[in-house]
MARDRENDO-855758 format. One record per residue (C-alpha): residue in three letters; x, y, z. Coordinates in steps of 0.05 Angstrom, whole numbers, plus 5000, padded with zeros to 4 digits. Layout:
! residues N
<node><guke>ala</guke><x>X</x><y>Y</y><z>Z</z></node>
...
***
This chain:
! residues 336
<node><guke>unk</guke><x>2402</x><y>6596</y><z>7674</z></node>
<node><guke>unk</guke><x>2353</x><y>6563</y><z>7721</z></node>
<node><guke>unk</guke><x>2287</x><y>6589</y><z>7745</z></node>
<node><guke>unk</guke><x>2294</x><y>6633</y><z>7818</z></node>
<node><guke>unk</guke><x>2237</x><y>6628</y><z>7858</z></node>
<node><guke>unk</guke><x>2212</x><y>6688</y><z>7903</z></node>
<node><guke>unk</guke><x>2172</x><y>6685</y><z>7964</z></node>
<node><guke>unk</guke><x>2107</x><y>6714</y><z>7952</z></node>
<node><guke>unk</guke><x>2067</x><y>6710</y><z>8014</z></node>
<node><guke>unk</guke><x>2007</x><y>6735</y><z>8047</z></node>
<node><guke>unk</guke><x>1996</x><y>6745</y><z>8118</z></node>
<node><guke>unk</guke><x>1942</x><y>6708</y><z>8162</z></node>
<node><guke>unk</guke><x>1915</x><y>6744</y><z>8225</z></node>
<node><guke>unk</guke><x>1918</x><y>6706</y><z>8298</z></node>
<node><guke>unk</guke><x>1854</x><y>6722</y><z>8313</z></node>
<node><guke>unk</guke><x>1819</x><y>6696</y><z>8256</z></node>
<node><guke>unk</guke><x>1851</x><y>6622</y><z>8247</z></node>
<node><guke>unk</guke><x>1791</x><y>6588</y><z>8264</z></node>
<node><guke>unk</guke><x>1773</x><y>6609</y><z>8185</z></node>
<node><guke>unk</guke><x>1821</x><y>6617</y><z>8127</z></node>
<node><guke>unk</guke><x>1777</x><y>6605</y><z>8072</z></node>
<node><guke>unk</guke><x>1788</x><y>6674</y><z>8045</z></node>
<node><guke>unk</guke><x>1859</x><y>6679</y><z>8053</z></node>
<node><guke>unk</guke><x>1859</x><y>6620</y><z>8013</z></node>
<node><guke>unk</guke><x>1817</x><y>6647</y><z>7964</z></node>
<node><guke>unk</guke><x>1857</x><y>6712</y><z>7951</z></node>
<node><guke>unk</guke><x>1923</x><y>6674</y><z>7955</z></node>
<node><guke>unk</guke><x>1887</x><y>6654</y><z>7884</z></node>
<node><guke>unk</guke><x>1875</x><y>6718</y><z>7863</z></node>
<node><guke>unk</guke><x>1938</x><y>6757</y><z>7884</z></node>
<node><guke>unk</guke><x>1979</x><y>6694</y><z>7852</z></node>
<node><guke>unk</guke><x>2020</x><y>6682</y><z>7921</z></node>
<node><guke>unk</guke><x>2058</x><y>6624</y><z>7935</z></node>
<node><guke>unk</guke><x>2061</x><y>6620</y><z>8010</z></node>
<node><guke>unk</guke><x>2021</x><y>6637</y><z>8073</z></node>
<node><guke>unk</guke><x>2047</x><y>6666</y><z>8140</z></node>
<node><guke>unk</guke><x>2014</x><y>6625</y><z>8188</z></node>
<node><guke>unk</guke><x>2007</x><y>6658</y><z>8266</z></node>
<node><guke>unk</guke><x>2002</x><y>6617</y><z>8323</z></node>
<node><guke>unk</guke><x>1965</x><y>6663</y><z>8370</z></node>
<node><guke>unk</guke><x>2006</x><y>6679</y><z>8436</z></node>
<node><guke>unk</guke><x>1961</x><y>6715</y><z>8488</z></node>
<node><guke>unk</guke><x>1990</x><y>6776</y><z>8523</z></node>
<node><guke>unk</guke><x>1948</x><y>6810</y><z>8583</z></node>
<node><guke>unk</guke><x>1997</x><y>6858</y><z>8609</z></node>
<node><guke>unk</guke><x>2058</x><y>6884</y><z>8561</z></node>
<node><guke>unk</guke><x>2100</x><y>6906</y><z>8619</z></node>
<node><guke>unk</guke><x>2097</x><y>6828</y><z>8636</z></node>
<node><guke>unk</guke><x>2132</x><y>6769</y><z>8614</z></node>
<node><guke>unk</guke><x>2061</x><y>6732</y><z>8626</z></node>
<node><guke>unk</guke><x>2039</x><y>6701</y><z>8557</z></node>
<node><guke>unk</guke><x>1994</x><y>6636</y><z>8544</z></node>
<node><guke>unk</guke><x>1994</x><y>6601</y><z>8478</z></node>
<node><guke>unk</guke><x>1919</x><y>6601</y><z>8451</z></node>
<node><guke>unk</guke><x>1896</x><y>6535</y><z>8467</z></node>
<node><guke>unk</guke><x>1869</x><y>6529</y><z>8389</z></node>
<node><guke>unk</guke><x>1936</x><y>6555</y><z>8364</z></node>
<node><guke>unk</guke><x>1960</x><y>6489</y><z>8335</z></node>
<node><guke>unk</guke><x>1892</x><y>6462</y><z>8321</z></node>
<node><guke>unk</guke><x>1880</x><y>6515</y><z>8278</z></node>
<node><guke>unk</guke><x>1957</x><y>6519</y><z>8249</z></node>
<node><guke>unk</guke><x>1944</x><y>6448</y><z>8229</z></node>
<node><guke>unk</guke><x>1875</x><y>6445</y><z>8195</z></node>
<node><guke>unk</guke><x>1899</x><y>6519</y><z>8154</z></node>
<node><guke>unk</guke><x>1959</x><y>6470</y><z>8139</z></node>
<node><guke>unk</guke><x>1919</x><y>6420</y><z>8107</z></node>
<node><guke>unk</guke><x>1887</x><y>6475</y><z>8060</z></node>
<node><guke>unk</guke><x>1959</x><y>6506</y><z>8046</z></node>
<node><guke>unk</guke><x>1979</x><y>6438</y><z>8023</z></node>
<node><guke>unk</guke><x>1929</x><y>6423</y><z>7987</z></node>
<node><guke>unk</guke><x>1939</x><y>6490</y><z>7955</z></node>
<node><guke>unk</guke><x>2002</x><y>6476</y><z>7934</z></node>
<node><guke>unk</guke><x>2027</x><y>6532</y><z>7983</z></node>
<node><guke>unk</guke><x>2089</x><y>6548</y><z>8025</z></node>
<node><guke>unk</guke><x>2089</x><y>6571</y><z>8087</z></node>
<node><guke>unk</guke><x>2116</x><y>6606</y><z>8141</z></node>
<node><guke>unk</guke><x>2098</x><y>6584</y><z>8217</z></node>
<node><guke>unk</guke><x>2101</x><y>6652</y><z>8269</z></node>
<node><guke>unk</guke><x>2083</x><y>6650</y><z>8347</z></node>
<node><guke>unk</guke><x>2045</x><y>6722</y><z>8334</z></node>
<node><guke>unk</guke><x>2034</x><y>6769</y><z>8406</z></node>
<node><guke>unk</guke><x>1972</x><y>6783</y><z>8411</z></node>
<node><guke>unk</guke><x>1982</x><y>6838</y><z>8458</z></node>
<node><guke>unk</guke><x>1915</x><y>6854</y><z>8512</z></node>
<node><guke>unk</guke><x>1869</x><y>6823</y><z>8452</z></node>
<node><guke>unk</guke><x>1894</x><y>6853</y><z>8405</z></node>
<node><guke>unk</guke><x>1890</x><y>6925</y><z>8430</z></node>
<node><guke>unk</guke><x>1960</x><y>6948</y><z>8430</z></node>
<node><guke>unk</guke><x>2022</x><y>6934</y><z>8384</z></node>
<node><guke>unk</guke><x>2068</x><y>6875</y><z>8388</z></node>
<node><guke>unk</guke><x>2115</x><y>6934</y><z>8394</z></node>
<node><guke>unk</guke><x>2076</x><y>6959</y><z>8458</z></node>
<node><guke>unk</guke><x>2110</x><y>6895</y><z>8507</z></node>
<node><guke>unk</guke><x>2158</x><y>6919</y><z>8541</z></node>
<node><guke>unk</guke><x>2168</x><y>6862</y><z>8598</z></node>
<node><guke>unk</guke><x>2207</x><y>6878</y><z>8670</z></node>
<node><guke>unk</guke><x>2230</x><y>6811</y><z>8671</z></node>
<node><guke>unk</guke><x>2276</x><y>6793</y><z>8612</z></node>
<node><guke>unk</guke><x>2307</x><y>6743</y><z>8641</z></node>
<node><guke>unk</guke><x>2228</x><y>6703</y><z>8655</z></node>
<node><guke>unk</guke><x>2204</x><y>6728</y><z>8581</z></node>
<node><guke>unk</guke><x>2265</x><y>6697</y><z>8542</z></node>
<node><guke>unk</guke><x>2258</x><y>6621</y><z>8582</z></node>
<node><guke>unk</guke><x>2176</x><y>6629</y><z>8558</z></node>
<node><guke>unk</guke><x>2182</x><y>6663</y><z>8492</z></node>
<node><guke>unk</guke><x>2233</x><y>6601</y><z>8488</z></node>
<node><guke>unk</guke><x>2189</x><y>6545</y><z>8503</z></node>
<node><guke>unk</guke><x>2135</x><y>6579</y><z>8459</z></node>
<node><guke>unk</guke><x>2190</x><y>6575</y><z>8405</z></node>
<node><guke>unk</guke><x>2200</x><y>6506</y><z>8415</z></node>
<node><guke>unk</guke><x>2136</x><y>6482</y><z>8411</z></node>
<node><guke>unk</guke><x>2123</x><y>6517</y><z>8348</z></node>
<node><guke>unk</guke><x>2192</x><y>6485</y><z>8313</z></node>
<node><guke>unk</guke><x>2172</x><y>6419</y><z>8346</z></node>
<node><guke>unk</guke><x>2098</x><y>6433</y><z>8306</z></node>
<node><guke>unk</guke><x>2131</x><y>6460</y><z>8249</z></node>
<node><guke>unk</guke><x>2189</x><y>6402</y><z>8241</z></node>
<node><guke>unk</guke><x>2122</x><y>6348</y><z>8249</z></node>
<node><guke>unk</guke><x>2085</x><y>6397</y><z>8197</z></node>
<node><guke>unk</guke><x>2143</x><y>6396</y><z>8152</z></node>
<node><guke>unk</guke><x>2132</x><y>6477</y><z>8144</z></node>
<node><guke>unk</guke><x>2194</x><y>6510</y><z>8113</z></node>
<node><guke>unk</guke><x>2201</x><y>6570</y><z>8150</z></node>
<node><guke>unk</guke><x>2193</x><y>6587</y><z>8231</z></node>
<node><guke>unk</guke><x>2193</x><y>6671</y><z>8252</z></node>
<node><guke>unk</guke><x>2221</x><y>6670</y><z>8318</z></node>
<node><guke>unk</guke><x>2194</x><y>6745</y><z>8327</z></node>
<node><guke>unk</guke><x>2163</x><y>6799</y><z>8307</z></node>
<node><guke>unk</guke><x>2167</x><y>6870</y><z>8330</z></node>
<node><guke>unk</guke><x>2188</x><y>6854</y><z>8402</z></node>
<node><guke>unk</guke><x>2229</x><y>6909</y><z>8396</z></node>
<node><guke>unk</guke><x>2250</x><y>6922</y><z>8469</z></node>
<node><guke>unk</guke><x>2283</x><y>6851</y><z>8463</z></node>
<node><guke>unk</guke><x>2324</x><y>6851</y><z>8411</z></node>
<node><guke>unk</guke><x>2377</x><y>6885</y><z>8448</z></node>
<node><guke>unk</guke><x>2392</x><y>6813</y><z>8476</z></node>
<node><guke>unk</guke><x>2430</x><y>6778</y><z>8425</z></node>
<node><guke>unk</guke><x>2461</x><y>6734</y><z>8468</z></node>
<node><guke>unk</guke><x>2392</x><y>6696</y><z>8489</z></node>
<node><guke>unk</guke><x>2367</x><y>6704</y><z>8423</z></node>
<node><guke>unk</guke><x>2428</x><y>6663</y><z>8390</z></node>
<node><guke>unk</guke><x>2422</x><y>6612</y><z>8441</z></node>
<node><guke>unk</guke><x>2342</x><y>6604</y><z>8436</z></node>
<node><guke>unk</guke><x>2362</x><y>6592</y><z>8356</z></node>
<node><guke>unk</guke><x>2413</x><y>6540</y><z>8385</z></node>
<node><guke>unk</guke><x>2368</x><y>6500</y><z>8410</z></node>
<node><guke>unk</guke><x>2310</x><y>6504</y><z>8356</z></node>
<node><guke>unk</guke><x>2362</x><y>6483</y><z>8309</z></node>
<node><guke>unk</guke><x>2366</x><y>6414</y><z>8352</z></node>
<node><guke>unk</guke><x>2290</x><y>6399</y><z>8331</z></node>
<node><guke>unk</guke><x>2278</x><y>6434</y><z>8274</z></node>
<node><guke>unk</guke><x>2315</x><y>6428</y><z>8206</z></node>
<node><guke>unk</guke><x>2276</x><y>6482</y><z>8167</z></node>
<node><guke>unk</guke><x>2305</x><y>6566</y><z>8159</z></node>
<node><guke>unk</guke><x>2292</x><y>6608</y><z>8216</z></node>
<node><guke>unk</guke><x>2290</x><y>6686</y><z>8206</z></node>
<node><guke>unk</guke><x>2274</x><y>6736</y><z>8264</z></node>
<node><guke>unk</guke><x>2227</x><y>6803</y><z>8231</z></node>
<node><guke>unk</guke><x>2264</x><y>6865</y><z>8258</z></node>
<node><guke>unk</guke><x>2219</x><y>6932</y><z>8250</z></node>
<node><guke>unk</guke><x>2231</x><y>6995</y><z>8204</z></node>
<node><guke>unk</guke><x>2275</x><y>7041</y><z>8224</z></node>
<node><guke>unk</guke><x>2294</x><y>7123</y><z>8215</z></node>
<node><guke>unk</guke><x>2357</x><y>7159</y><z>8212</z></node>
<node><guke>unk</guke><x>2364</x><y>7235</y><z>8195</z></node>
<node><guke>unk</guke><x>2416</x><y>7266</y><z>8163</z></node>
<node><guke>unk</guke><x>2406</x><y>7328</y><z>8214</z></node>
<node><guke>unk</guke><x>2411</x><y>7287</y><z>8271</z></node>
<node><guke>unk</guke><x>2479</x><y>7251</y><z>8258</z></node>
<node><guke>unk</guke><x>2494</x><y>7223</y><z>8325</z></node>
<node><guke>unk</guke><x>2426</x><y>7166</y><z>8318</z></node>
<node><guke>unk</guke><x>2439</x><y>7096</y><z>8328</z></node>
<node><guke>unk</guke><x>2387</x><y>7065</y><z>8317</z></node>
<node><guke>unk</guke><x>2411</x><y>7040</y><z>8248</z></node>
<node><guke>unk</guke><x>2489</x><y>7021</y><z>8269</z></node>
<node><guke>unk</guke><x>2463</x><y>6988</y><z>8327</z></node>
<node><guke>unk</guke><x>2418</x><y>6940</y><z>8282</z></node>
<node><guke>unk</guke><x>2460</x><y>6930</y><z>8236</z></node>
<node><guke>unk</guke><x>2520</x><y>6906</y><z>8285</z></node>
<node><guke>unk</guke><x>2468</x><y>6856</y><z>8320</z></node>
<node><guke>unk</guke><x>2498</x><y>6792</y><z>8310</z></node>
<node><guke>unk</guke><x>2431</x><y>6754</y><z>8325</z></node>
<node><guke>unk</guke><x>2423</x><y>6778</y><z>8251</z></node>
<node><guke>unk</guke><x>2485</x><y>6725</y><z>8236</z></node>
<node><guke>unk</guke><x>2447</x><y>6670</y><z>8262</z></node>
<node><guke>unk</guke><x>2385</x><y>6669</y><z>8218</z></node>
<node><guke>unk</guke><x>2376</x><y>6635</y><z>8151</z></node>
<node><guke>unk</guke><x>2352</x><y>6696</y><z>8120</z></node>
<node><guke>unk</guke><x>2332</x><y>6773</y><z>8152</z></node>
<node><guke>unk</guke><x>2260</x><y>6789</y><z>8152</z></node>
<node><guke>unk</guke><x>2239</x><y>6869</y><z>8160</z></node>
<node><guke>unk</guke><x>2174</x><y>6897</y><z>8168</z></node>
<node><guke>unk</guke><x>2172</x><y>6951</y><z>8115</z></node>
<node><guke>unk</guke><x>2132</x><y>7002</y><z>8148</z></node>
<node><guke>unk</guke><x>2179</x><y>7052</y><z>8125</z></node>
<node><guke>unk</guke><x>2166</x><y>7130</y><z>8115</z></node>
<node><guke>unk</guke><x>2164</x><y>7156</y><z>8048</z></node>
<node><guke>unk</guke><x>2154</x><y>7223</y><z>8037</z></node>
<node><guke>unk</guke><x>2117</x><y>7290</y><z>8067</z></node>
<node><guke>unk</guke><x>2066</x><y>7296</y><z>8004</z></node>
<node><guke>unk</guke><x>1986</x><y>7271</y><z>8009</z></node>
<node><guke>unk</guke><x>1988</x><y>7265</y><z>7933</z></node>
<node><guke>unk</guke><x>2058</x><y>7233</y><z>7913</z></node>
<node><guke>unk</guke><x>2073</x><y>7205</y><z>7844</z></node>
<node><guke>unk</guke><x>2105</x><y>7142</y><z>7842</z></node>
<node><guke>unk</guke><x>2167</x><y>7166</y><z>7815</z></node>
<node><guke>unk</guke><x>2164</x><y>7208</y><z>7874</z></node>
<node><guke>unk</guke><x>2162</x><y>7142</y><z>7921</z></node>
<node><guke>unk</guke><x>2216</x><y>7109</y><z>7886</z></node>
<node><guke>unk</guke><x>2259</x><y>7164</y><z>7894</z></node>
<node><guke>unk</guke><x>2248</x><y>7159</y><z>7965</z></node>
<node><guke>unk</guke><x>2254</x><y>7097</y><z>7977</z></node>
<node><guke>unk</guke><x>2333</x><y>7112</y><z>7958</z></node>
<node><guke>unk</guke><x>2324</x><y>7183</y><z>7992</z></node>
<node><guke>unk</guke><x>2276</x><y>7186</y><z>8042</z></node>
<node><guke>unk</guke><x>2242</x><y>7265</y><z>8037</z></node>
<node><guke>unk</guke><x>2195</x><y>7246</y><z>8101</z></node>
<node><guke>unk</guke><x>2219</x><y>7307</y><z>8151</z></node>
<node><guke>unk</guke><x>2275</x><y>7325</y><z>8106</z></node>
<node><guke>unk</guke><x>2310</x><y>7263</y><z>8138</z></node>
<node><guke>unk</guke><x>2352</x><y>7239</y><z>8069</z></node>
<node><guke>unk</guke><x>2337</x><y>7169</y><z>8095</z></node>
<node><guke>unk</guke><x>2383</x><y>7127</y><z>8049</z></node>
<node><guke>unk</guke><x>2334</x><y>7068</y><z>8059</z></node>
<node><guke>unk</guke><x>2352</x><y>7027</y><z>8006</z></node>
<node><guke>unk</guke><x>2426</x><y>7031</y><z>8018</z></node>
<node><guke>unk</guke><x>2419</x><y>7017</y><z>8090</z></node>
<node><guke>unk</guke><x>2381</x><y>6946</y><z>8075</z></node>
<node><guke>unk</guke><x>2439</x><y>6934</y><z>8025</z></node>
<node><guke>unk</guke><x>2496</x><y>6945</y><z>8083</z></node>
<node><guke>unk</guke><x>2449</x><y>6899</y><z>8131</z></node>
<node><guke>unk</guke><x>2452</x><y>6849</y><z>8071</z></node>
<node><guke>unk</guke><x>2526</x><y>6856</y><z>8068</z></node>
<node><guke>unk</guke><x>2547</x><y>6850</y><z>8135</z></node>
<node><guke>unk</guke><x>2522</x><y>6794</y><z>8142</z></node>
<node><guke>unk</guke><x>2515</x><y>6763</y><z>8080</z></node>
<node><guke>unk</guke><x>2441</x><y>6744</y><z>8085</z></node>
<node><guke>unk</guke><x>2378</x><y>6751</y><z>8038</z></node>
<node><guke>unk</guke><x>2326</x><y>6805</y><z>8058</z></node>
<node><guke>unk</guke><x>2249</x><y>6781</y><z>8064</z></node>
<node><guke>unk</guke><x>2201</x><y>6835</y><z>8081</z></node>
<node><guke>unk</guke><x>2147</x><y>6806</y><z>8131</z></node>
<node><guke>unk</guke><x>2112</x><y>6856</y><z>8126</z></node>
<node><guke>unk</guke><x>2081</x><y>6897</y><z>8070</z></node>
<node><guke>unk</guke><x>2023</x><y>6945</y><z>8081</z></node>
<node><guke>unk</guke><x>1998</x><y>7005</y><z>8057</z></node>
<node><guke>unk</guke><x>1918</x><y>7029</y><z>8073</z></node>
<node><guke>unk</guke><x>1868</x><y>7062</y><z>8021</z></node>
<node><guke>unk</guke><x>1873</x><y>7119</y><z>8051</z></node>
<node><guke>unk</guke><x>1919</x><y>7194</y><z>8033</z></node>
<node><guke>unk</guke><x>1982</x><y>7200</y><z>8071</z></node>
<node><guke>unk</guke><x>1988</x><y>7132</y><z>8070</z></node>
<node><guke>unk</guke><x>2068</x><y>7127</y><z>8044</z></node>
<node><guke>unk</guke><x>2082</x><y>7180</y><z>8105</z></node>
<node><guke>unk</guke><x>2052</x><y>7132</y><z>8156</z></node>
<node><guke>unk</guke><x>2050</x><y>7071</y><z>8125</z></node>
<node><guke>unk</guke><x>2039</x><y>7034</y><z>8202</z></node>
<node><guke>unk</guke><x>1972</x><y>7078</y><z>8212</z></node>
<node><guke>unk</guke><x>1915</x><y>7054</y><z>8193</z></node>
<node><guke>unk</guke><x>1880</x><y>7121</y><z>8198</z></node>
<node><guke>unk</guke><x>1939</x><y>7168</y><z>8161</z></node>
<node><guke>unk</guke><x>1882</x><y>7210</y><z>8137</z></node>
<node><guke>unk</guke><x>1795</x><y>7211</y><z>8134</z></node>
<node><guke>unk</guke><x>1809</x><y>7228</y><z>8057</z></node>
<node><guke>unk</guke><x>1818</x><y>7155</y><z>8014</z></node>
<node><guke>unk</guke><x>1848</x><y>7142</y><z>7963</z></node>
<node><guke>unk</guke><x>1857</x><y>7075</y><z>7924</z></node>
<node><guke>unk</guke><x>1909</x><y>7098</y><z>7883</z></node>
<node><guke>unk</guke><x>1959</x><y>7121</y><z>7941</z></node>
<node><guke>unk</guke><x>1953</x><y>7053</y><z>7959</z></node>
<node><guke>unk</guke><x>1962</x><y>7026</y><z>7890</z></node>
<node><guke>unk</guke><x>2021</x><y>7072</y><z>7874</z></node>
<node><guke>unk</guke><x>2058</x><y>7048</y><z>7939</z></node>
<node><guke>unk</guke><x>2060</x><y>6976</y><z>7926</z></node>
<node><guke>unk</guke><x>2077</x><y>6986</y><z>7846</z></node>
<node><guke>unk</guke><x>2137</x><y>7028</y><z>7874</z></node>
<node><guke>unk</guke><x>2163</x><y>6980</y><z>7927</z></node>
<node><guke>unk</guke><x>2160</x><y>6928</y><z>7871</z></node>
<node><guke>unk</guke><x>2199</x><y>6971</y><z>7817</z></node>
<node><guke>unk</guke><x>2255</x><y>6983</y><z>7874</z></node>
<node><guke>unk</guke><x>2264</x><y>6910</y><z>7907</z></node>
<node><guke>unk</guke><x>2235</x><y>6853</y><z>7872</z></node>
<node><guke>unk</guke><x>2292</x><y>6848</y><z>7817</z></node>
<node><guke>unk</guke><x>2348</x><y>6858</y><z>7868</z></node>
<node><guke>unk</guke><x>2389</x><y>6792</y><z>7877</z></node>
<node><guke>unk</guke><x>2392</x><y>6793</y><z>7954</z></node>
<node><guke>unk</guke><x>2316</x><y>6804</y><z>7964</z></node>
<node><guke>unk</guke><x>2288</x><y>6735</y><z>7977</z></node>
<node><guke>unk</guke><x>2202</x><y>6771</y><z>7968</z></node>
<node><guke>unk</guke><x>2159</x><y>6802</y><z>8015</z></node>
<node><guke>unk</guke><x>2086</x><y>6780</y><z>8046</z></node>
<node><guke>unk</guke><x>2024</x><y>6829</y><z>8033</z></node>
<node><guke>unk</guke><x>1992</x><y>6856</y><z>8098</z></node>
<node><guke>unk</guke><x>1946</x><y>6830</y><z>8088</z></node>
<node><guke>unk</guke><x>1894</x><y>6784</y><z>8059</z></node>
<node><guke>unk</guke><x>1850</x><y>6758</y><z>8124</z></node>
<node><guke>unk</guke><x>1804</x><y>6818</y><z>8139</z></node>
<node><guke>unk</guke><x>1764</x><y>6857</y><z>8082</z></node>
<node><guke>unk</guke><x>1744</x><y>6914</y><z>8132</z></node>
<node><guke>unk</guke><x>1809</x><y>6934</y><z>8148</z></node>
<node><guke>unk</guke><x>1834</x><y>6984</y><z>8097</z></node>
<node><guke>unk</guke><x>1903</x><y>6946</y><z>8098</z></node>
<node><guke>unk</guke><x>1872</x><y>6905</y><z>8058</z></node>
<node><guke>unk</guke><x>1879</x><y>6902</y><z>7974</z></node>
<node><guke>unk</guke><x>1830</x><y>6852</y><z>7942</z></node>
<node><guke>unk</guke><x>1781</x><y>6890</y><z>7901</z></node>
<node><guke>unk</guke><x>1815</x><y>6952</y><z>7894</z></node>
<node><guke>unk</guke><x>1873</x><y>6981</y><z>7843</z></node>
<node><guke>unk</guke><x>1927</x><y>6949</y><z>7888</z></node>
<node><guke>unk</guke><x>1905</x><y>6873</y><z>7874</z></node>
<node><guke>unk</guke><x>1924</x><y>6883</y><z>7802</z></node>
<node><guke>unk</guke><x>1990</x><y>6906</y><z>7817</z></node>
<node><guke>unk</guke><x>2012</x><y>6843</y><z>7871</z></node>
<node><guke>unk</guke><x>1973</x><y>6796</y><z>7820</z></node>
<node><guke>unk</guke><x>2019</x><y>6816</y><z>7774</z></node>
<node><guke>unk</guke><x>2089</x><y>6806</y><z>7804</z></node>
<node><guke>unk</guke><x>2114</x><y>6741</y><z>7784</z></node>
<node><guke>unk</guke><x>2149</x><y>6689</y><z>7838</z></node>
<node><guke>unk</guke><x>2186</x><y>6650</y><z>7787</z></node>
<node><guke>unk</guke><x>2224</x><y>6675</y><z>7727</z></node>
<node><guke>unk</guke><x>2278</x><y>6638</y><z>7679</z></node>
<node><guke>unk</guke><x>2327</x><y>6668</y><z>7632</z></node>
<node><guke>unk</guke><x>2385</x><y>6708</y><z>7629</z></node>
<node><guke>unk</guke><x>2411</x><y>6758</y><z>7654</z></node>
<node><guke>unk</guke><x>2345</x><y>6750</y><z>7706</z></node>
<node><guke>unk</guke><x>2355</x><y>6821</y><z>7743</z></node>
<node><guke>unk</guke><x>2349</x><y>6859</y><z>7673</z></node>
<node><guke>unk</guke><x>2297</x><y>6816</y><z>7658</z></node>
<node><guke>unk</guke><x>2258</x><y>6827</y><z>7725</z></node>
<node><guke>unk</guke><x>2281</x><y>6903</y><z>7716</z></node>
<node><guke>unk</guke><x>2247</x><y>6909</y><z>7652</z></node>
<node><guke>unk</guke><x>2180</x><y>6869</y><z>7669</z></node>
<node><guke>unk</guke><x>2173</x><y>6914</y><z>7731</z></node>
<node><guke>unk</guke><x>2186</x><y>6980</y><z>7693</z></node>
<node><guke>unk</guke><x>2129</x><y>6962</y><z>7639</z></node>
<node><guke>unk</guke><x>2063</x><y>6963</y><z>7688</z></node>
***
């Protein structure tokens, strides 16, 4: 059997492009093989379809580019919102005017597959977590359209996590992503795997694998695993997780999208979440890898170098040969 290649990737932050010599650095040390690369996309108002492209976006894309290379890297090229400097969410813009936002999210889009095609950089995210947009699949599967006229790498679009509850049966949020059939049109599905875990402040990991199958966060039964799987299914894509974060900090598998889940840390929380996320996905056949949130900022408490969690992404391998590979992936996983 040949060797299968997973994407290991680490993500870059928009407003620090002007320097990735760390990044690269502790793409080293955490033994990734790509890079997400942002292109910053300024947002002043989120009820507003206004947006400006940094004017250093692509200068910066292009020298980090040069390093990746050089590296020996992949990488993935993202127009990033960078909503009100970075104050609120990408999930905070919530524009008025659809109809305006889709025609300048478009040309944005454009210009970045026109960069990326010159750039020769595999992979272009066409969003992530504009939520209030992906309702639209119909502009969404025509903005792909017409990237795929200029650009002859994948394109994925980075849905967020989601809940369901087994108490509250009438909840569509998961039937209603998982019959978007913008999700047809993409190369491969990319989630942000911000997903709750449990209710406990001191879990084992056993306890986070199990709920990563059975969610006990609220007593929802979250089938979370299973529900990826039937996304996989319907329409017969790989799964990429663009995201994958967890802070030093306890409480952090409840809340893995605050970065203040607690004032108590704790390392190991941290360390326990990423060695179960690994155990559960990395030797499935439809999941394509995940990219660490992330590798930019040492201040944030997102972040892993130096502490119990490096070991554990170091680790993982990208590339494995043999047969059968799952059991073989199963078994390495199982041992650390």
């Amino acid at each position: 059997m040949g060797k299968v290649k997973k994407i290991k990737s680490g993500n870059l932050l928009p407003d620090r492009m002007d320097d990735v010599s760390l990044p690269m650095e502790n793409a080293r040390r955490l033994n990734l093989n790509t890079l997400n690369v942002p292109l910053r996309v300024d947002v002043p108002n989120p009820q507003s379809a206004e947006m400006m492209l940094h004017r250093q976006a692509f200068a910066w894309a292009a020298e980090a580019m040069v390093q990746i290379r050089q590296a020996g890297l992949d990488a993935f090229l993202e127009p990033f919102p960078w909503v009100q400097q970075g104050g609120l969410a990408e999930t905070a813009w919530k524009p008025t005017d659809v109809t305006e936002w889709f025609q300048r999210w478009g040309t944005i889009c454009l210009q970045a597959a026109k960069f990326a095609q010159e750039e020769r950089i595999g992979t272009l995210v066409i969003s992530d977590g504009i939520v209030h947009l992906e309702p639209y699949p119909d502009q969404w599967i025509q903005l792909i359209k017409e990237i795929r006229r200029i650009y002859d790498g994948k394109i994925t679009y980075r849905t967020q996590w989601w809940y369901t509850s087994l108490i509250n049966p009438l909840d569509r949020k998961f039937q209603k992503k998982l019959e978007n059939p913008l999700f047809g049109q993409v190369d491969f599905i990319s989630i942000s795997a911000y997903f709750e875990l449990t209710n406990s402040p001191e879990p084992t990991e056993k306890d986070l694998i199990r709920a990563w199958h059975r969610s006990t966060r609220y007593m929802r039964r979250q089938p979370i695993v299973d529900q990826i799987v039937q996304i996989h299914q319907r329409w017969k894509k790989m799964i990429f997780f663009g995201e994958l974060g967890y802070v030093d900090f306890v409480g952090t598998n409840c809340m893995p999208w605050s970065v203040n889940p607690s004032d108590e840390a704790s390392p190991q929380e941290q360390r326990d979440c990423f060695s179960a996320f690994y155990k559960v996905f990395w030797h499935q056949p439809w999941f394509l890898g995940a990219s660490v949130f992330q590798v930019h900022m040492p201040e944030s408490a997102y972040y892993p170098v130096g502490k119990p969690a490096e070991e554990v992404i170091r680790n993982i391998p990208w590339e494995m040969s043999g047969s059968p590979l799952q059991t073989r992936w199963r078994d390495f996983l199982h041992r650390l």
